[in-house]
Wavefront OBJ file of the C-alpha trace (Angstrom):
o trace
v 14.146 0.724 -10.675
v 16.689 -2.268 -8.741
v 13.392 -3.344 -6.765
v 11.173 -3.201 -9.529
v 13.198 -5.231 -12.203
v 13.947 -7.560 -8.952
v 10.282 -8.286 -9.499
v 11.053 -10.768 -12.282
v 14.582 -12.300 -10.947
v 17.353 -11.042 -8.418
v 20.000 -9.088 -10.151
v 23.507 -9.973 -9.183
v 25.832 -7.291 -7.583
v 27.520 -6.391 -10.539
v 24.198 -5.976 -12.300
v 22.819 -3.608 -9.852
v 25.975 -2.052 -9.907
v 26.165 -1.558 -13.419
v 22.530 0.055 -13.087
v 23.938 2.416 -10.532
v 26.482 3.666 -12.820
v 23.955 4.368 -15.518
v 24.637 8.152 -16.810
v 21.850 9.661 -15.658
v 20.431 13.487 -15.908
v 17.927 14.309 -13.015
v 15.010 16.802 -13.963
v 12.285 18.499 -11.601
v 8.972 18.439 -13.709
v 6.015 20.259 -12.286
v 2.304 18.969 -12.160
v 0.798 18.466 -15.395
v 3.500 18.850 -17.780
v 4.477 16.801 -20.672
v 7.160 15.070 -20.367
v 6.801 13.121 -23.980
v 4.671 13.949 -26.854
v 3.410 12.236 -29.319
v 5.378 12.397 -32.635
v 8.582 12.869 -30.444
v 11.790 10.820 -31.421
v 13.232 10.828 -28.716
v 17.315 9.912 -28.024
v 16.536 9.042 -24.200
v 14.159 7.023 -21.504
v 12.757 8.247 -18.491
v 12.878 7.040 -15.472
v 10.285 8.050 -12.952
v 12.189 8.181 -9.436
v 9.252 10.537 -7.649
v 5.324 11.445 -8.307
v 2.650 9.869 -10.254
v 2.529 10.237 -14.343
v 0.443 9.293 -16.810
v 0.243 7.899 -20.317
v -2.623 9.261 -21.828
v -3.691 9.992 -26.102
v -6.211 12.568 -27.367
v -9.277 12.508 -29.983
v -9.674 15.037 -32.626
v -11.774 16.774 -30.291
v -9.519 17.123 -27.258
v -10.800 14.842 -25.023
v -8.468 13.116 -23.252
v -8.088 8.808 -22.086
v -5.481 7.993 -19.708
v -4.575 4.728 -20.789
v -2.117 3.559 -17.519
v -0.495 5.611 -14.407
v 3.277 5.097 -13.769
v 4.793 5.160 -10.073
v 8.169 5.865 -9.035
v 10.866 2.984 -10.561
v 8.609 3.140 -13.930
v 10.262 3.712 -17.148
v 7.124 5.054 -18.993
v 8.657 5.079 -22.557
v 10.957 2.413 -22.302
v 9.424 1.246 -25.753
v 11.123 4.130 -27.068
v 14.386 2.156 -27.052
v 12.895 0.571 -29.968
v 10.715 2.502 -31.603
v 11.349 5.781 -33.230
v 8.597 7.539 -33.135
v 6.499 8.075 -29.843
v 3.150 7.283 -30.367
v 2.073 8.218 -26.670
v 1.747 11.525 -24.468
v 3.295 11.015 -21.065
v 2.657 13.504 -18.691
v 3.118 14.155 -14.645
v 0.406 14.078 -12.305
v 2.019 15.111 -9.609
v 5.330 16.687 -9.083
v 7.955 14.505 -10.677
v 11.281 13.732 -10.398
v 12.617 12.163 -13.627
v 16.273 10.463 -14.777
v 17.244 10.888 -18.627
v 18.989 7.713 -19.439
v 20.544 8.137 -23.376
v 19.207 5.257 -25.286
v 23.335 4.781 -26.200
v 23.883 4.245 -22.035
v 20.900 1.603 -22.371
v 21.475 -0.245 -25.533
v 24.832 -0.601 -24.213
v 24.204 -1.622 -20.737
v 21.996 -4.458 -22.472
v 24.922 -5.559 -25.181
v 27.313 -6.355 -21.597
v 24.364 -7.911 -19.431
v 21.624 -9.744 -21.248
v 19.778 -10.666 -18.217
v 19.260 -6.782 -17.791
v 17.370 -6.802 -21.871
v 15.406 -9.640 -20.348
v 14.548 -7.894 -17.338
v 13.359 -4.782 -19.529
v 12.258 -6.485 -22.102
v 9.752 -8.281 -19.603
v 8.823 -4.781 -18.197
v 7.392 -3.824 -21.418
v 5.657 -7.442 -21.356
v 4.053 -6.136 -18.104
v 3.035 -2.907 -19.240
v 0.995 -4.201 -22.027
v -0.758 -6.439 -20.015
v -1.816 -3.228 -17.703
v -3.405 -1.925 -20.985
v -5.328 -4.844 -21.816
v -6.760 -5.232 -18.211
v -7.337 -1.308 -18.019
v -9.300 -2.002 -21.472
v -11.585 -4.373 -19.541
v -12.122 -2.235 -16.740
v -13.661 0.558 -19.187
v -15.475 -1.975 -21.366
v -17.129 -3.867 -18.972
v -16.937 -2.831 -15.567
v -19.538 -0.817 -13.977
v -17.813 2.753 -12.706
v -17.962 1.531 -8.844
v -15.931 -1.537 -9.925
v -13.634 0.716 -11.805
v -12.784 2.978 -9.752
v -12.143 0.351 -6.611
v -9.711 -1.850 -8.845
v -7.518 1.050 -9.924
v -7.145 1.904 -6.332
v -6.648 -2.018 -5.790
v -3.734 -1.804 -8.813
v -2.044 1.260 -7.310
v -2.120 -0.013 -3.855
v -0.151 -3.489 -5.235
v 2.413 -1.707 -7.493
v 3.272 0.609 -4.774
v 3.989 -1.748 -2.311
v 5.442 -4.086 -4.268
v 8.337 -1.198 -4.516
v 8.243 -0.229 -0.652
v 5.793 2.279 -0.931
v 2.648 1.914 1.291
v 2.629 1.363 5.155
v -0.051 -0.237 6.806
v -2.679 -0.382 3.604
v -1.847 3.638 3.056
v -0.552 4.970 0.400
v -0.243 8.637 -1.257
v -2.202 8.979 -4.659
v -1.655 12.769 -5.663
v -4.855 11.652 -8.739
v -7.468 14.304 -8.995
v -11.276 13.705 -9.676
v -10.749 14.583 -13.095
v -7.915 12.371 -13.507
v -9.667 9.439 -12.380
v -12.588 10.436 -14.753
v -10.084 10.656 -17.800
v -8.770 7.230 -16.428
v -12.130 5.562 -16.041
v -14.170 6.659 -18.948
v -16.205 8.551 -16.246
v -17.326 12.282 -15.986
v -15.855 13.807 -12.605
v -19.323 14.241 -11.494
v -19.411 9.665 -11.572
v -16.169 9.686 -9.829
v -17.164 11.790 -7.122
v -20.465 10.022 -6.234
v -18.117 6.350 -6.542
v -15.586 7.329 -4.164
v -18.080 8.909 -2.074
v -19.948 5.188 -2.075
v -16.734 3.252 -1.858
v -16.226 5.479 1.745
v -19.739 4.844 3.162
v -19.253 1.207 2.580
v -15.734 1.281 4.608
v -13.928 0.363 1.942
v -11.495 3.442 1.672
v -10.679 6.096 3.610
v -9.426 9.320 1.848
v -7.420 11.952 3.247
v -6.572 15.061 0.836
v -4.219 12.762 -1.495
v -3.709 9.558 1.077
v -5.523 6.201 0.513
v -6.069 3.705 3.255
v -7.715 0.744 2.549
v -9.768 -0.901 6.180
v -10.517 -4.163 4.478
v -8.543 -5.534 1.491
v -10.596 -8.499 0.733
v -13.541 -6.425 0.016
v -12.353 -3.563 -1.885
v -10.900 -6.775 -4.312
v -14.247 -8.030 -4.766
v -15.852 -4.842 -5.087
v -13.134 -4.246 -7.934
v -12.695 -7.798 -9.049
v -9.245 -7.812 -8.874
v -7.154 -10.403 -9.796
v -3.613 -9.406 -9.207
v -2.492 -12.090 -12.036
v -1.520 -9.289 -14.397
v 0.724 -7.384 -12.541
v 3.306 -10.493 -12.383
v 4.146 -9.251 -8.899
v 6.641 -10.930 -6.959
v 4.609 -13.084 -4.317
v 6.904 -12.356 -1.357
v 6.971 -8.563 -1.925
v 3.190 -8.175 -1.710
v 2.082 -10.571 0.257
l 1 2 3 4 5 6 7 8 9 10 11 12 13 14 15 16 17 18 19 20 21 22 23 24 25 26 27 28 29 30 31 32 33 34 35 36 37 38 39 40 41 42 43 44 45 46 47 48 49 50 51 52 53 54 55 56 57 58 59 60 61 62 63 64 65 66 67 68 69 70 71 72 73 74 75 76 77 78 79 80 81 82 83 84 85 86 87 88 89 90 91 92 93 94 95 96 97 98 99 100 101 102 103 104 105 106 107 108 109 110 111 112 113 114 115 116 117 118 119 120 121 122 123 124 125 126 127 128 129 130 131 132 133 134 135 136 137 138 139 140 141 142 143 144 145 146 147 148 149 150 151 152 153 154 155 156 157 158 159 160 161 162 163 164 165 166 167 168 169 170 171 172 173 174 175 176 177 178 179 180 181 182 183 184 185 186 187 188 189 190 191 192 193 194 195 196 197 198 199 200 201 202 203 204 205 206 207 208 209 210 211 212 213 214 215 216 217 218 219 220 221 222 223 224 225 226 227 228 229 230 231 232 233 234 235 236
């Protein structure tokens, strides 16, 4: 979470400090469990210290859209701080790790360091403007495109938070998931990540990405990392 929110402006050591002390109760969720539900009110955030998880709503007839994926250092629901009433499922992907963090600890924490209610303030900032690019990349993006810039987007939030070595990175995201992601049926996803490694521009092993030649996988996704608001000099 220190190297995420360090994203938007170096904290100072009593800061990080002060995040370090943060009361904090460590859970072990398994693959594919909810971890929020909509209608929830809840009295706590999550943060996401291991695994993948998802945010993801349901229509009247059960299918499901996964609106954004959330990587270790996320605080999926940190909306919740302000708004009573979850109006989001979040749910793991993979095996998770998750901190409880009382909204008291955090509303708190913010009253004695405003910098810190900037910092997460601006996190939410971020988050929305995931959703509005993910909303483009349904709406008008052809599934080949699709499918390359979410593994474009992964690939830059992960190592902007020390988590890829040498253009590899794990992404525990099934078929399906990628499908509910996408707007695609599984069957789609298949045949595009099938295409994506005949042109060389992945290689998949089980649940490991590697990525031969980052310039074209961008343009075959055209992505623009703008919307991330990535610090430069962690990603580059």
């Amino acid at each position: 979470m220190i190297s995420k929110l360090e994203n938007s402006f170096p904290l100072s050591a009593e800061e990080k400090q002060a995040l370090l002390e943060l009361p904090i109760q460590i859970v072990d969720i398994k693959p594919h469990q909810d971890i929020v539900k909509m209608g929830d009110k809840p009295s706590q955030c999550c943060l996401l210290l291991e695994g993948f998880s998802c945010v993801y709503k349901l229509s009247l007839e059960g299918k499901r859209q996964i609106m954004t994926m959330h990587i270790p250092g996320d605080i999926p629901d940190l909306q919740s701080l302000h708004l009573e009433i979850a109006d989001i499922n979040i749910a793991s992907i993979s095996a998770c790790k998750v901190g409880y963090i009382q909204h008291k600890d955090l509303h708190r924490l913010c009253e004695r360091y405003p910098r810190l209610t900037s910092a997460f303030w601006r996190e939410t900032l971020v988050d929305a403007a995931i959703f509005r690019e993910w909303l483009l990349n349904i709406g008008q993006r052809e599934g080949y495109s699709r499918i390359a810039h979410l593994i474009c987007e992964l690939m830059m939030r992960l190592k902007a938070v020390g988590l890829t070595e040498n253009n590899t990175f794990n992404m525990p995201v099934t078929q399906a998931e990628l499908a509910d992601a996408t707007g695609m049926t599984p069957v789609h996803v298949n045949r595009v990540l099938q295409a994506l490694r005949t042109d060389g521009l992945i290689i998949s092993n089980k649940k490991q990405i590697t990525i031969p030649d980052w310039q074209k996988l961008t343009e075959a996704g055209e992505f623009d990392p703008l919307y991330l608001h990535l610090n430069e000099k962690k990603v580059s």
